[in-house]
mmCIF file of the C-alpha atoms, coordinates in Angstrom:
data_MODEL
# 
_entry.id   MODEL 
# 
loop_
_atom_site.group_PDB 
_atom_site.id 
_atom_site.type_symbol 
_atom_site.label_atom_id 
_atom_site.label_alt_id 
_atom_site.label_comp_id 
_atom_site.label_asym_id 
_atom_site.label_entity_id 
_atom_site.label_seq_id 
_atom_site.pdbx_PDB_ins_code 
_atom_site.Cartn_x 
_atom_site.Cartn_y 
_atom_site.Cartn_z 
_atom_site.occupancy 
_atom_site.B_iso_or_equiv 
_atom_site.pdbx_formal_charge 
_atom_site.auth_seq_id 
_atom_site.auth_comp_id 
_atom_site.auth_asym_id 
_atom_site.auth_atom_id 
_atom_site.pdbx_PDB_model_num 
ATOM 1  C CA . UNK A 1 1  ? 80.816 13.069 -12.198 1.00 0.00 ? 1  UNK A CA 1 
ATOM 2  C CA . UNK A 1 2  ? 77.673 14.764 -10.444 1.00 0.00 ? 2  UNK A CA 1 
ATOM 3  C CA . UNK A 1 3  ? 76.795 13.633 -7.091  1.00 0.00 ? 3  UNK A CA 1 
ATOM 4  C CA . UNK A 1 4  ? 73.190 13.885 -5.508  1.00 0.00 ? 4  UNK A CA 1 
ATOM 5  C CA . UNK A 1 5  ? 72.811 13.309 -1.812  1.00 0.00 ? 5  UNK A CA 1 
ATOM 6  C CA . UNK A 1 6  ? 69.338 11.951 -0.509  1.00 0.00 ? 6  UNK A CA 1 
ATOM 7  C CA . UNK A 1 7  ? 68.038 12.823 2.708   1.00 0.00 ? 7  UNK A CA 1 
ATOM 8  C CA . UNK A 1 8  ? 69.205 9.360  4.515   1.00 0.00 ? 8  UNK A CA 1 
ATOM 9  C CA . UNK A 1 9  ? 73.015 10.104 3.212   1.00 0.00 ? 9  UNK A CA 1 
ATOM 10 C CA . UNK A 1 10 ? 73.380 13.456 4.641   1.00 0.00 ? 10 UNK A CA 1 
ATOM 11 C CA . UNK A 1 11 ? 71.083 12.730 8.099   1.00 0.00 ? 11 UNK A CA 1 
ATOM 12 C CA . UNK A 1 12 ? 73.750 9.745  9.062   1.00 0.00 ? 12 UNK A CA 1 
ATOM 13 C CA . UNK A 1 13 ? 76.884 12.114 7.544   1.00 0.00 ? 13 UNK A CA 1 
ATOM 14 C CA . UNK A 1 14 ? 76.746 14.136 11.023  1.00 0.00 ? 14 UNK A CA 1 
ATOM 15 C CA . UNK A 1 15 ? 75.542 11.226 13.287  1.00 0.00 ? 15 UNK A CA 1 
ATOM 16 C CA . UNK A 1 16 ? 78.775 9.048  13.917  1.00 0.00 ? 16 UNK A CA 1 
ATOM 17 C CA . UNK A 1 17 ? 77.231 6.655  15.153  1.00 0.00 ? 17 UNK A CA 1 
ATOM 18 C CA . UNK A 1 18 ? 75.389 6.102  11.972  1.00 0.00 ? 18 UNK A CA 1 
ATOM 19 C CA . UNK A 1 19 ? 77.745 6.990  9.171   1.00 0.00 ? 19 UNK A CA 1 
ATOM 20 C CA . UNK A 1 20 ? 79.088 4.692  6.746   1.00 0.00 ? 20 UNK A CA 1 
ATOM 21 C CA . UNK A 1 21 ? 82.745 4.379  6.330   1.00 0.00 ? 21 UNK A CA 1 
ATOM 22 C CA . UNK A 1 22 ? 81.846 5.346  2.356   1.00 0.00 ? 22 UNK A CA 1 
ATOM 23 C CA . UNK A 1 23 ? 79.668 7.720  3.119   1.00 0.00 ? 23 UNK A CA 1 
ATOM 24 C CA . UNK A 1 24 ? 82.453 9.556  4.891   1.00 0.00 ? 24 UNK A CA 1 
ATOM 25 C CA . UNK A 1 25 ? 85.129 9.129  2.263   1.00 0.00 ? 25 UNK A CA 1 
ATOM 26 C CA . UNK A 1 26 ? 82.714 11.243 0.138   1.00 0.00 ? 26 UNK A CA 1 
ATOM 27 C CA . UNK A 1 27 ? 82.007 13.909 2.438   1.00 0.00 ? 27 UNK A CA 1 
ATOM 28 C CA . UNK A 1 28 ? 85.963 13.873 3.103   1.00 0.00 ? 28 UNK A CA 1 
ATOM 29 C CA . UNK A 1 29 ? 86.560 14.358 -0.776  1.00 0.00 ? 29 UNK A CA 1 
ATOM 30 C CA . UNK A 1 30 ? 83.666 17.313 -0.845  1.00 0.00 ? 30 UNK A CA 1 
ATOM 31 C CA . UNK A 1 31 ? 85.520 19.070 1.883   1.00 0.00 ? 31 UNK A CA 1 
ATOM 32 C CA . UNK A 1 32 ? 88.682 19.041 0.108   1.00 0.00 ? 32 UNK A CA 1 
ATOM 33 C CA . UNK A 1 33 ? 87.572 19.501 -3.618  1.00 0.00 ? 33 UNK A CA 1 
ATOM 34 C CA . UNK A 1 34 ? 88.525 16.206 -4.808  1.00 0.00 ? 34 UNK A CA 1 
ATOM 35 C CA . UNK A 1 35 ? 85.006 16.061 -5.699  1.00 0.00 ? 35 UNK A CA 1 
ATOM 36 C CA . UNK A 1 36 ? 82.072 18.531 -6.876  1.00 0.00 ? 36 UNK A CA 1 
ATOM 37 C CA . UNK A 1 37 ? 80.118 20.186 -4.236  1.00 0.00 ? 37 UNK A CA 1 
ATOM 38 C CA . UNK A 1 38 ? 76.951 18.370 -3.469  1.00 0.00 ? 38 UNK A CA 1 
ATOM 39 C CA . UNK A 1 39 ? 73.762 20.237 -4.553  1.00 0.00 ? 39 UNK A CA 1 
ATOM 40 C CA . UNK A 1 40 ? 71.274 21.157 -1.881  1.00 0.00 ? 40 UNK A CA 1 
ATOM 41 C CA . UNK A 1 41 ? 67.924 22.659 -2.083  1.00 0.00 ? 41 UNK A CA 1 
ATOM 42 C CA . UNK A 1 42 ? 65.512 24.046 0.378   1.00 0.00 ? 42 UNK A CA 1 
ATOM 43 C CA . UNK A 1 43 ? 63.506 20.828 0.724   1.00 0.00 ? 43 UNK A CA 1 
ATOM 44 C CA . UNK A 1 44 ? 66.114 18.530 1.231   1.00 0.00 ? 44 UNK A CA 1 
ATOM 45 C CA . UNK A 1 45 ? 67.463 21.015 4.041   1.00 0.00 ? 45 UNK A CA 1 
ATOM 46 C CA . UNK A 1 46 ? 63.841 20.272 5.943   1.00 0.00 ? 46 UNK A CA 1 
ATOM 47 C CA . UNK A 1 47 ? 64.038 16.690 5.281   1.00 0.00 ? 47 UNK A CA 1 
ATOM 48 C CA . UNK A 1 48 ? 67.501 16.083 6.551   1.00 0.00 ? 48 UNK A CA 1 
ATOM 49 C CA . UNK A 1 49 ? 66.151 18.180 9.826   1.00 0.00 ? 49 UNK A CA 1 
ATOM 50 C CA . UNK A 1 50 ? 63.029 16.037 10.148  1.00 0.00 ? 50 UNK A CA 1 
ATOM 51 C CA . UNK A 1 51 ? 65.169 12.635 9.612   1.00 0.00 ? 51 UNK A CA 1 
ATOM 52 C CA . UNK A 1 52 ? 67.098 13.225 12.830  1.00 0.00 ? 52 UNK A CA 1 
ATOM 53 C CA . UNK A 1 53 ? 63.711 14.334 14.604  1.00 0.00 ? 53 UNK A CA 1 
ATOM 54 C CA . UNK A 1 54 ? 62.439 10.897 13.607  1.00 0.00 ? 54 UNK A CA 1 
ATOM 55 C CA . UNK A 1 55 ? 65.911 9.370  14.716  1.00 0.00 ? 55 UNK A CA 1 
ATOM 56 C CA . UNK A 1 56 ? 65.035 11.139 18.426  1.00 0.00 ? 56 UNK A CA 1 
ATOM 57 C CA . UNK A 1 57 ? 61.375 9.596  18.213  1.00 0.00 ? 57 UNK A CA 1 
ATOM 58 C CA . UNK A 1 58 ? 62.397 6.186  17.537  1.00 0.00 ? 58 UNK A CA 1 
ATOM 59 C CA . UNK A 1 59 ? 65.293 5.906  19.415  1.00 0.00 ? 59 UNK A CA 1 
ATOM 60 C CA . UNK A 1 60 ? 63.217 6.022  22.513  1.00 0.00 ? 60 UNK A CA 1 
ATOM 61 C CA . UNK A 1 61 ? 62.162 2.174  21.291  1.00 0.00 ? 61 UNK A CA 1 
ATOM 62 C CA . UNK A 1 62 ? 64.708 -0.429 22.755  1.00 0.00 ? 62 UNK A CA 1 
ATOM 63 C CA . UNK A 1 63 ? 64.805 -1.998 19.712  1.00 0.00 ? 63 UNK A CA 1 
ATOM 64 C CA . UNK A 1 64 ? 66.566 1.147  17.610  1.00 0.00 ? 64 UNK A CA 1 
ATOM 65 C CA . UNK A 1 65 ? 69.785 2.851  18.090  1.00 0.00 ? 65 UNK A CA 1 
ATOM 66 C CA . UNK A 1 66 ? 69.412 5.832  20.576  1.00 0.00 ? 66 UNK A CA 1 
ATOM 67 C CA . UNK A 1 67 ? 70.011 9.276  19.827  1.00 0.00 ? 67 UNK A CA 1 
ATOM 68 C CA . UNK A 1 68 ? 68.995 12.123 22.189  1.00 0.00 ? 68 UNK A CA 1 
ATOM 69 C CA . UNK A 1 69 ? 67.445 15.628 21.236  1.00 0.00 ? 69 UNK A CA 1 
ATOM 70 C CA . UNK A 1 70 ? 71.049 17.113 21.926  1.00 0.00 ? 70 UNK A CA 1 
ATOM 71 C CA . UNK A 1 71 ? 73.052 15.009 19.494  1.00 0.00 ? 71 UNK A CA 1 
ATOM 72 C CA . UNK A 1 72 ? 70.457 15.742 17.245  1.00 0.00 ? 72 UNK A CA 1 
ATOM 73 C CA . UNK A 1 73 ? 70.850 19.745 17.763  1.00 0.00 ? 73 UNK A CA 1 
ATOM 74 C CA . UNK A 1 74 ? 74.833 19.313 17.674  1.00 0.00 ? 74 UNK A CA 1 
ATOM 75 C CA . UNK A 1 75 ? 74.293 17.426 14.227  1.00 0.00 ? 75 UNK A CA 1 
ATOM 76 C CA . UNK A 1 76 ? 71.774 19.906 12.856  1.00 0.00 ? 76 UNK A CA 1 
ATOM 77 C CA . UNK A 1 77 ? 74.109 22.720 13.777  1.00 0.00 ? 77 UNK A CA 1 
ATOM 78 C CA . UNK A 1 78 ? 77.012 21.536 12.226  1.00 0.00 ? 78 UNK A CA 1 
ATOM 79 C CA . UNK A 1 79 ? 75.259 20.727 8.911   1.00 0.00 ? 79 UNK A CA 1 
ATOM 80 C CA . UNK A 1 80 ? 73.526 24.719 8.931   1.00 0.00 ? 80 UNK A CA 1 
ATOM 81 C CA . UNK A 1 81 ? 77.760 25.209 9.449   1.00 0.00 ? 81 UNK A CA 1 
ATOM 82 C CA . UNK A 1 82 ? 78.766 23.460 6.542   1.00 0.00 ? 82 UNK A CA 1 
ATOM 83 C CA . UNK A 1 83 ? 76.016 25.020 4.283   1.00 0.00 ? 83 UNK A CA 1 
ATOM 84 C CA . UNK A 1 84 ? 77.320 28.580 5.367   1.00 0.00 ? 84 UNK A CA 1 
ATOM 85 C CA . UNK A 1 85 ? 80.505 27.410 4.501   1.00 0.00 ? 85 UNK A CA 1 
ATOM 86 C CA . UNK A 1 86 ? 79.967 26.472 1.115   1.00 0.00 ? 86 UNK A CA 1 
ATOM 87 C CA . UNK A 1 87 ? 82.894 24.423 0.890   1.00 0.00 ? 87 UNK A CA 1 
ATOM 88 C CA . UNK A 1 88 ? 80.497 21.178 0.527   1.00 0.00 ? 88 UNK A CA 1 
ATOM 89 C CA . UNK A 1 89 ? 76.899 22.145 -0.353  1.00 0.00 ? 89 UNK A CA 1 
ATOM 90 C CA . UNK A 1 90 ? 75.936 24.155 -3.559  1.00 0.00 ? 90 UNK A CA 1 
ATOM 91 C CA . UNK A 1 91 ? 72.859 25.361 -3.102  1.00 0.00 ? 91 UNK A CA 1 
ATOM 92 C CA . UNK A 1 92 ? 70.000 24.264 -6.045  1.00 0.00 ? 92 UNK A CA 1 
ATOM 93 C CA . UNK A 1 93 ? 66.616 25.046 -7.132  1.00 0.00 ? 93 UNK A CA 1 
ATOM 94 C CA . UNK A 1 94 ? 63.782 22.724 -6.578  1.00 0.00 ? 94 UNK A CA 1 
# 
């Protein structure tokens, strides 16, 4: 079975306080090779970098879940991590 991330899926993979329990069982099975690596291309890097800018913006609103600049950095550099890696992403052509 092929698996295709969107942006939303990987964004909340690296924010604990948004992940899904699911969502994490997946990532889990990546990291071990229980399942195929996930295709990523170039655009879907920027997207899943702008999602967690947006998550900063609007979590200055009372209404949404907060999550500072840093968290966002810390989540952003663990995904550019796991890309080097290669042990989860395989890169793709748009």
């Amino acid at each position: 079975m092929k698996i295709y991330a969107d942006t939303n899926f990987i964004a909340r993979l690296y924010l604990p306080q948004f992940c899904h329990e699911d969502a994490a069982t997946i990532m889990d099975d990546a990291r071990s090779g229980r399942i195929a690596r996930i295709p990523i291309t170039w655009l879907l890097e920027i997207e899943v970098t702008s999602a967690w800018e947006l998550y900063v913006f609007f979590g200055k609103q009372p209404q949404h879940p907060r999550l500072t600049a840093e968290q966002a950095a810390a989540a952003h550099a663990d995904f550019r991590d796991d890309i080097r890696a290669g042990l989860i992403y395989e890169p793709a052509a748009v």
